[in-house]
C-alpha positions in Angstrom: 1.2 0.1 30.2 3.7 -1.0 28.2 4.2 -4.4 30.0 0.3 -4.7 29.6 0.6 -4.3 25.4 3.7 -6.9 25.2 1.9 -9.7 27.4 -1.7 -9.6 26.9 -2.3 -13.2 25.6 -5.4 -11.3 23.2 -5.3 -8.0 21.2 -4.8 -5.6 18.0 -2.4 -6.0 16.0 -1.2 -2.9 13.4 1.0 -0.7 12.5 0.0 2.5 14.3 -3.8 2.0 16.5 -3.9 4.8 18.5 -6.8 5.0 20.3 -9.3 1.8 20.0 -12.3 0.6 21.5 -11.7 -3.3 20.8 -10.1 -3.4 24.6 -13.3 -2.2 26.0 -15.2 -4.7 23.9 -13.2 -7.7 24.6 -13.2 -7.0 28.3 -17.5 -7.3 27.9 -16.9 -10.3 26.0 -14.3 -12.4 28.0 -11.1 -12.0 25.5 -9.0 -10.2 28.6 -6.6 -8.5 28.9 -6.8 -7.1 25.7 -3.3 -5.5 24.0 -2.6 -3.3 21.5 0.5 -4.2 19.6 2.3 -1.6 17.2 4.5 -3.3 14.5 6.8 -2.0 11.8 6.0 -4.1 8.9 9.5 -5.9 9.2 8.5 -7.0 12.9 5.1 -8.7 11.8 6.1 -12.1 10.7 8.0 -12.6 13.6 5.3 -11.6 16.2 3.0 -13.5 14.2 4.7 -16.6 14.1 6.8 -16.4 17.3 4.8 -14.0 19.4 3.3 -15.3 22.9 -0.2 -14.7 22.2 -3.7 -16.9 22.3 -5.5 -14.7 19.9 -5.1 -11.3 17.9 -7.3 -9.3 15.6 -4.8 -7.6 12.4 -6.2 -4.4 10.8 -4.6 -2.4 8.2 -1.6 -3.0 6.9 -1.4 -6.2 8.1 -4.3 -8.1 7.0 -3.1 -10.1 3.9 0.4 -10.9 5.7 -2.1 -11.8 8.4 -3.9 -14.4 6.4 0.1 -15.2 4.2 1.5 -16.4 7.5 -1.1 -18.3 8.8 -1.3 -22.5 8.5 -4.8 -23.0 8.1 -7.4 -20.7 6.6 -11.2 -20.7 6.4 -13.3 -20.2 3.8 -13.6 -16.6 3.7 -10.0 -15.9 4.1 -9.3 -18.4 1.6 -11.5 -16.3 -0.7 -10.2 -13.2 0.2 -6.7 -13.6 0.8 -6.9 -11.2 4.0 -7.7 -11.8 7.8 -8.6 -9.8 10.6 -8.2 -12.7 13.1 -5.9 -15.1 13.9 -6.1 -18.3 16.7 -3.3 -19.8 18.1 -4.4 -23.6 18.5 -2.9 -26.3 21.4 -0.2 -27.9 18.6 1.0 -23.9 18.0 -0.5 -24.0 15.0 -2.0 -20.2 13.1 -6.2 -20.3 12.2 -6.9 -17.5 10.3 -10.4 -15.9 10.1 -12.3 -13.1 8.4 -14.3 -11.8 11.4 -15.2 -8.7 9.4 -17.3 -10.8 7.0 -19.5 -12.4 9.9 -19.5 -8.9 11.7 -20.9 -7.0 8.4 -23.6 -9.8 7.9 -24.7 -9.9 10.9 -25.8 -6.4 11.4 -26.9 -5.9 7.9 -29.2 -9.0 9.5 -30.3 -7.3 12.0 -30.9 -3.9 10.4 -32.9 -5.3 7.3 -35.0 -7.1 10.5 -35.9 -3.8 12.1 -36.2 -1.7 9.1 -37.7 -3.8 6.5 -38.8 -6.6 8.6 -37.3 -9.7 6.6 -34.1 -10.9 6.8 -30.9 -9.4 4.6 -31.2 -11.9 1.9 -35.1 -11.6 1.6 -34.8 -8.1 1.9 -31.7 -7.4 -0.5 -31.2 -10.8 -2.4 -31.6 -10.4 -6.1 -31.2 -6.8 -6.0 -28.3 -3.9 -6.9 -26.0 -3.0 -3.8 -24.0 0.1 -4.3 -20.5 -0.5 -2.4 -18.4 2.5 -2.3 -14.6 1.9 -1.9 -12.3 -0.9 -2.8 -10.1 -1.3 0.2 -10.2 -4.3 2.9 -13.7 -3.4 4.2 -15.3 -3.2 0.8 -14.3 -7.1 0.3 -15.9 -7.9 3.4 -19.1 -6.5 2.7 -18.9 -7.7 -0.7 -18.5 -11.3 0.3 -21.6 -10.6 2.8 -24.0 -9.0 0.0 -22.7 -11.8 -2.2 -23.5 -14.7 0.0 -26.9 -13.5 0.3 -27.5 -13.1 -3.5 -27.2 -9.3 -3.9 -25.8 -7.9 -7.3 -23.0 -6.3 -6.1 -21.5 -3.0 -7.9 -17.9 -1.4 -6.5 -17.8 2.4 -7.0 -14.4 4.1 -6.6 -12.9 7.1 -7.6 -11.3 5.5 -10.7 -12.3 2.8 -13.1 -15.5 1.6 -14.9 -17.4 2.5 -12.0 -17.0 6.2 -10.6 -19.1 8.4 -8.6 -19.5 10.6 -11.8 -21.7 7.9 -12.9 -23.3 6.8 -9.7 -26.5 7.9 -10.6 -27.0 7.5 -13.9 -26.1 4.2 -14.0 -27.3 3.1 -11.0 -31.0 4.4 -10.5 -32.4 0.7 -9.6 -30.1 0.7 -6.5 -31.7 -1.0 -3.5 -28.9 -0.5 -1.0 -25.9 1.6 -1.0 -22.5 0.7 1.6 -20.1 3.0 2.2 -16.7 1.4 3.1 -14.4 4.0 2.8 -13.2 6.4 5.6 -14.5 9.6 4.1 -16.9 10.9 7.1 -14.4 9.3 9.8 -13.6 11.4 13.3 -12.1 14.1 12.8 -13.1 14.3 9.6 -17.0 14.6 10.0 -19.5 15.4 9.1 -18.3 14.9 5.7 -20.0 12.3 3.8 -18.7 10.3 0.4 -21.8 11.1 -1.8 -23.9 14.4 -1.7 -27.7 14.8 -0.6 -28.5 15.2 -4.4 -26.9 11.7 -5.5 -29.2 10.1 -3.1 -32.0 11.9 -4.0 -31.6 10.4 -7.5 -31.2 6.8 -6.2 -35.1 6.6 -5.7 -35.2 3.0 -5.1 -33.0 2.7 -2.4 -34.3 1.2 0.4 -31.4 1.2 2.9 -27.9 3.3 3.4 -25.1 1.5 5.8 -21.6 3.4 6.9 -19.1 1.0 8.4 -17.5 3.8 9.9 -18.6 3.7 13.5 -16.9 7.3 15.0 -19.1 9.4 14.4 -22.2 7.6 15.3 -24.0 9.2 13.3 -22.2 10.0 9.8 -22.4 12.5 7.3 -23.6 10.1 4.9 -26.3 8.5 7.5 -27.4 12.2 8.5 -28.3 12.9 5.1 -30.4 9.6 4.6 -31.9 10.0 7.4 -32.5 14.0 6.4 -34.4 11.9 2.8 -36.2 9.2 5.2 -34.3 6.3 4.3 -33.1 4.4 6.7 -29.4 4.0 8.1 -27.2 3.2 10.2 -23.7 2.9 10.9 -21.1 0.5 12.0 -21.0 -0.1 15.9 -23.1 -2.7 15.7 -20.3 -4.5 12.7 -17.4 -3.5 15.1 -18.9 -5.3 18.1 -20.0 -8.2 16.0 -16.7 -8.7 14.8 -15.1 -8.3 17.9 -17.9 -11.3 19.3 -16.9 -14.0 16.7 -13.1 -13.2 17.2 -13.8 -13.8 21.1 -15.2 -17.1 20.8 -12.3 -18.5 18.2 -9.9 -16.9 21.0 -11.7 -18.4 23.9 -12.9 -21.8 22.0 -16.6 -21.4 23.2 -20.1 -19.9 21.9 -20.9 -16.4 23.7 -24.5 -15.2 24.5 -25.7 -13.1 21.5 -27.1 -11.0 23.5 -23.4 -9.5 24.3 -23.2 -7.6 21.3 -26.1 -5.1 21.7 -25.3 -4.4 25.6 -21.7 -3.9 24.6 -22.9 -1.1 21.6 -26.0 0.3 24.4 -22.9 0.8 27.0 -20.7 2.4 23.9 -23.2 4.5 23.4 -24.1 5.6 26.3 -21.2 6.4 27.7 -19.3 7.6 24.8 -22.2 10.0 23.2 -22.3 13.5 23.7 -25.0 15.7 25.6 -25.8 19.2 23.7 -28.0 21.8 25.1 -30.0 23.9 23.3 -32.7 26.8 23.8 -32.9 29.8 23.7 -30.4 32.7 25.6 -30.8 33.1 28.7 -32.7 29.1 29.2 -29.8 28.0 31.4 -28.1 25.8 29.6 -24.8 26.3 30.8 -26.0 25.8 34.3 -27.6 22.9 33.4 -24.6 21.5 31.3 -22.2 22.5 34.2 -24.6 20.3 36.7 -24.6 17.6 34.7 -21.0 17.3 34.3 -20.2 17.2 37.4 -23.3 14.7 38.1 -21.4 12.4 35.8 -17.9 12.8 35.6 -17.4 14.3 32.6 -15.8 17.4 30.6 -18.0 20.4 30.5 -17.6 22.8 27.5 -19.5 26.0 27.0 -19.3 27.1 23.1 -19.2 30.6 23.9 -16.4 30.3 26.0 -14.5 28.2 23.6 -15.2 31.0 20.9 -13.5 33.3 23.0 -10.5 30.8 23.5 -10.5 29.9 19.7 -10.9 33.6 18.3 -10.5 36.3 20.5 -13.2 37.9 21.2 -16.8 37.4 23.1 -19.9 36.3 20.5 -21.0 39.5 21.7 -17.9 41.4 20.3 -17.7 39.6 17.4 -21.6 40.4 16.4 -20.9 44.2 17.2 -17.6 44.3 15.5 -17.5 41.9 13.0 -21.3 40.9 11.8 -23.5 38.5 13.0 -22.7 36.6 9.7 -18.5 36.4 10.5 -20.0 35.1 13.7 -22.4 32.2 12.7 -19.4 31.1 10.5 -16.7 31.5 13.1 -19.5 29.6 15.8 -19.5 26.4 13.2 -15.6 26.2 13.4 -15.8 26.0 16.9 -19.1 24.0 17.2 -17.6 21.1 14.3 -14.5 20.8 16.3 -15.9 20.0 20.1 -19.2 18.2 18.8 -17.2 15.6 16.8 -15.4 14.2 19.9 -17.0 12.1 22.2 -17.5 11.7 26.1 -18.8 15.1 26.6 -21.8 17.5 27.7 -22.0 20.9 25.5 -23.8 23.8 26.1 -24.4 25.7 22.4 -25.4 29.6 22.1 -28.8 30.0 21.6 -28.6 31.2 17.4 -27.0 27.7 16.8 -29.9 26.4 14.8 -30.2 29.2 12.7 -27.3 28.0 10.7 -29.0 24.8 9.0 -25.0 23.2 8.5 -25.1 23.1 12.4 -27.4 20.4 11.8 -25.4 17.5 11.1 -22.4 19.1 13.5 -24.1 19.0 16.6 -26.2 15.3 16.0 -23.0 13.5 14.5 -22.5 12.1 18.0 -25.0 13.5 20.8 -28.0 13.7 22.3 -29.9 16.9 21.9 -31.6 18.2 24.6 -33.8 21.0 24.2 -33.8 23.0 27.5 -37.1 25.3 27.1 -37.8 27.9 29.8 -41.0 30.3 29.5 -39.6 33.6 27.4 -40.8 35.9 30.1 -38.2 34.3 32.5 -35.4 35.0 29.8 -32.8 37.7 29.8 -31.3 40.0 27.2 -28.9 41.6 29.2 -25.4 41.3 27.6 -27.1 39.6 24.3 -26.3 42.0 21.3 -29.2 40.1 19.1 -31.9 39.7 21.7 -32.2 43.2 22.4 -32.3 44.3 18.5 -34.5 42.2 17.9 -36.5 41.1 20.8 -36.9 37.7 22.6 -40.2 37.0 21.3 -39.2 37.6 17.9 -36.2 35.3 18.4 -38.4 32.6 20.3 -40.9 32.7 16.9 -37.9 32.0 14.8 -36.6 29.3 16.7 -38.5 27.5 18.5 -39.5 25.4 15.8 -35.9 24.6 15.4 -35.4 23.6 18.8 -38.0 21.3 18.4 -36.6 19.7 15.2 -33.6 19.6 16.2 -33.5 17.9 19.8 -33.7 14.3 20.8 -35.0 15.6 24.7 -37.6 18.7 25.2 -37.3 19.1 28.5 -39.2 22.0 30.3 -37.2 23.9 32.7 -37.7 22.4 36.3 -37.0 25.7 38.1 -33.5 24.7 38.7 -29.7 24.0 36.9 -29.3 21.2 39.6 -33.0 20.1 38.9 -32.8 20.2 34.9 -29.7 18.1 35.0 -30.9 15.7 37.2 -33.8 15.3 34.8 -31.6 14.6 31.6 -29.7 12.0 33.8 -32.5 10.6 34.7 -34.0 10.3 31.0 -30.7 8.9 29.6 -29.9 6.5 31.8 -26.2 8.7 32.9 
């Protein structure tokens, strides 16, 4: 591995990357084999300048230095004074480009195409853009809004412009961008502004996240809870990663890379949750499906047990069914924000409305629904006090709300998770 990170002729460059998708992307887009390369902030001028690679992207720290020690500079970077790319030409000189600012505009592009159905700057020229944050990203997507003619407002958490006066300063807001990492894995489902700032932006039209893990953010969940539509920042990340690869590899790529390269992320990095009602057979299912595709397999219930001693069972008859519901979050938040996985939830999990967000920040919800007179209570503290059909009146509906998949039980685990692959594509 490490041989791979050191001679890679493209890849990341920063101070500490841990785990990143931009190898998987460039390997879809032709920029291969893809390093990443740590640096101490000592060691970047050197790599830069001296380094035997073709083409690197620079996040943070490194993205001013990145543009400092370049010889030529386009536009963007010029106006920025930061890059997230840099070329290598055939004389050995340094191109320097700002990636992030053709990324951003392109899928605002696209999104104002399929939401509004005109292009950015007809659909947000002219009009207030809320950008929250002031870091690298924020002057990316403020050079993008800008170049299309949007009146461009920076709220941060100190100056002239706070999220104190978010709303009563900005009412006329078309579209607001968050650029900040506040809702970012593991950190999610938080979300920099709260359901009842949005509520009192009543002219906006459109809410973007940059952050791209979870898919679905805090802040997107909630716009999407008021009906205005969202999205967040896969689509900029592979877009970026698109016009880096043609300056590394000196041609034009087929646009049509970028959406299969976000379809396969998604697809293969987005969870699976089952949901229904105890005794439905979502474990079964789950534990089919797993195997089906080659991925981990976690059961809530058992992870309760591993995370707090005791069975939900025990826990409702020893501790209240409320200490359970809040003890079932913790362990719901931390498995549903990760990625790459199929989940089996306990059947009360929508009862808790906060569960919401936690289990649809980064699945597919799958609503496993078997006729109630098939369903057990044996072993299930709150189905026999209060009766499966009583349960099945109260949450039902939810299931229904909730899930992305109804899928009526096929008479089998093996058979209901063959379904679900079948639906998804897995």
């Amino acid at each position: 591995m490490t041989a791979l990170l050191e001679t890679s002729p493209y890849g990341l460059l920063g101070r500490t990357l841990g785990h990143s998708w931009s190898p998987r992307i460039h390997a879809g887009l032709g920029s291969a084999p893809y390093g990443l390369f740590e640096r101490e902030p000592q060691d970047v001028a050197d790599f830069v300048r001296n380094g035997a690679w073709r083409g690197i992207n620079v996040t943070i720290p490194y993205k001013r230095q990145a543009a400092e020690l370049a010889d030529a500079r386009s536009e963007r970077v010029q106006r920025l004074g930061v890059a997230n790319t840099l070329v290598k030409r055939a004389d050995g000189t340094i191109f320097a480009e700002n990636t992030d600012v053709l990324g951003f505009s392109w899928m605002l592009d696209r999104f104002a195409q399929r939401t509004i159905g005109a292009p950015a700057a007809a659909s947000f020229g002219g009009t207030k853009a809320l950008v929250l944050g002031s870091g690298g990203a924020s002057q990316a997507v403020q050079a993008a809004l800008s170049d299309i003619g949007a009146h461009v407002v920076v709220v941060s958490r100190a100056g002239e412009e706070t999220y104190a006066t978010l709303t009563k300063r900005h009412a006329d807001a078309r579209l607001l961008v968050n650029t900040t990492p506040v809702g970012m894995y593991p950190n999610c489902p938080a979300s920099p502004v709260t359901r009842e700032q949005l509520e009192a932006l009543p002219n906006l039209a459109a809410v973007v996240d940059v952050v791209y893990n979870p898919e679905r953010t805090g802040l997107c969940l909630t716009a999407d809870d008021l009906g205005i539509p969202c999205e967040s920042g896969l689509g900029m990340l592979v877009a970026q990663a698109f016009y880096a690869s043609e300056l590394f590899q000196g041609t034009k790529l087929d646009d049509a890379l970028v959406e299969g390269i976000e379809d396969d992320i998604r697809r293969t990095t987005r969870n699976v949750v089952f949901i229904g009602m105890p005794g439905c057979g979502k474990t079964g299912a789950g534990r089919r499906l797993a195997r089906m595709i080659g991925r981990p397999f976690v059961d809530l219930d058992d992870c309760f047990v591993v995370d707090h001693g005791l069975t939900p069972a025990e826990c409702i008859l020893t501790r209240g069914e409320e200490t359970f519901r809040a003890l079932e979050t913790q362990t719901a938040s931390s498995f549903c924000a990760r990625s790459g996985l199929v989940i089996a939830c306990g059947g009360g999990i929508v009862t808790q409305p906060r569960n919401r967000h936690v289990i649809k920040q980064n699945s597919t919800v799958v609503f496993l629904d078997r006729p109630l007179d098939e369903l057990s209570s044996s072993g299930r503290p709150i189905s026999q006090a209060r009766g499966v059909k009583a349960l099945a009146e109260e949450r039902l509906p939810l299931y229904r709300q909730w899930c992305d998949i109804h899928l009526p039980c096929t008479g089998s685990a093996a058979g209901d998770a063959m379904r679900v692959r079948e639906i998804l594509g897995l």
